[in-house]
C-alpha positions as a printed NumPy array, in Angstrom:
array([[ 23.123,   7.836, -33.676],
       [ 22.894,  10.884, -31.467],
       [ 25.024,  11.021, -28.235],
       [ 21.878,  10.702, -25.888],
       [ 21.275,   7.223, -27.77 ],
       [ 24.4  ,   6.418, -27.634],
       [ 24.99 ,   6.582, -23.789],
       [ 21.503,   4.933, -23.614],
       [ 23.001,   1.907, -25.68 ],
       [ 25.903,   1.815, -23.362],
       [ 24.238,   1.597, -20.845],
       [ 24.306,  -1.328, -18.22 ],
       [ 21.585,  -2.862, -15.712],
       [ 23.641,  -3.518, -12.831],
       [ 20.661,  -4.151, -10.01 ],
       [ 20.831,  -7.263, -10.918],
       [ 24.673,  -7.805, -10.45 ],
       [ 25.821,  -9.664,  -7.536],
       [ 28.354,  -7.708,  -4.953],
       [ 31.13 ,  -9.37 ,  -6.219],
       [ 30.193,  -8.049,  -9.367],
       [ 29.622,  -4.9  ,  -8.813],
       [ 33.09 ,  -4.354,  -7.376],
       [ 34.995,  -5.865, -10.192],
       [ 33.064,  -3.331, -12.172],
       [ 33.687,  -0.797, -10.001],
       [ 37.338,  -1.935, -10.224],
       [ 37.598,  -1.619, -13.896],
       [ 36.493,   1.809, -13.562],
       [ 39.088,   2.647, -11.033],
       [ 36.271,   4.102,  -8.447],
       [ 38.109,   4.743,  -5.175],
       [ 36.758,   2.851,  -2.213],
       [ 34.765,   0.447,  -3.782],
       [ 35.564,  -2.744,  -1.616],
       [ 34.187,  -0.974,   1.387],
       [ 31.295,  -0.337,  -0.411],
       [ 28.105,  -1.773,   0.175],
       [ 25.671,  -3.149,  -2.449],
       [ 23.793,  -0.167,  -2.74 ],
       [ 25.958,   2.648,  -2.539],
       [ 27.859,   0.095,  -5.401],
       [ 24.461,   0.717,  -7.592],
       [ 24.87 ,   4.473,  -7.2  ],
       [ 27.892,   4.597,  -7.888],
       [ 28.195,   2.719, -11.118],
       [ 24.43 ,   3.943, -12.291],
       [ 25.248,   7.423, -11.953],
       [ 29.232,   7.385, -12.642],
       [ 29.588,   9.336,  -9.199],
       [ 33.192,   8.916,  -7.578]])
């Protein structure tokens, strides 16, 4: 498997997370800020691994 299929297959959909998911997601991946985060900026976050 080649590295860009791998990230692709490690992927995860999280639009349709709820908030509360989205933060402990965010917490697991020790993002700074996250409970003052709203829904979207949540999305961004975790979808593009920006923090």
């Amino acid at each position: 498997m080649t590295s860009r299929a791998a990230a692709a297959a490690n992927t995860v959909d999280y639009s349709a997370y709820t908030i509360a998911q989205l933060k402990a997601a965010a917490k697991e991946k020790e993002i700074p800020g996250y409970s003052k985060m709203k829904k979207e900026e949540l999305l961004e976050v975790l979808m593009n691994d920006v923090f």
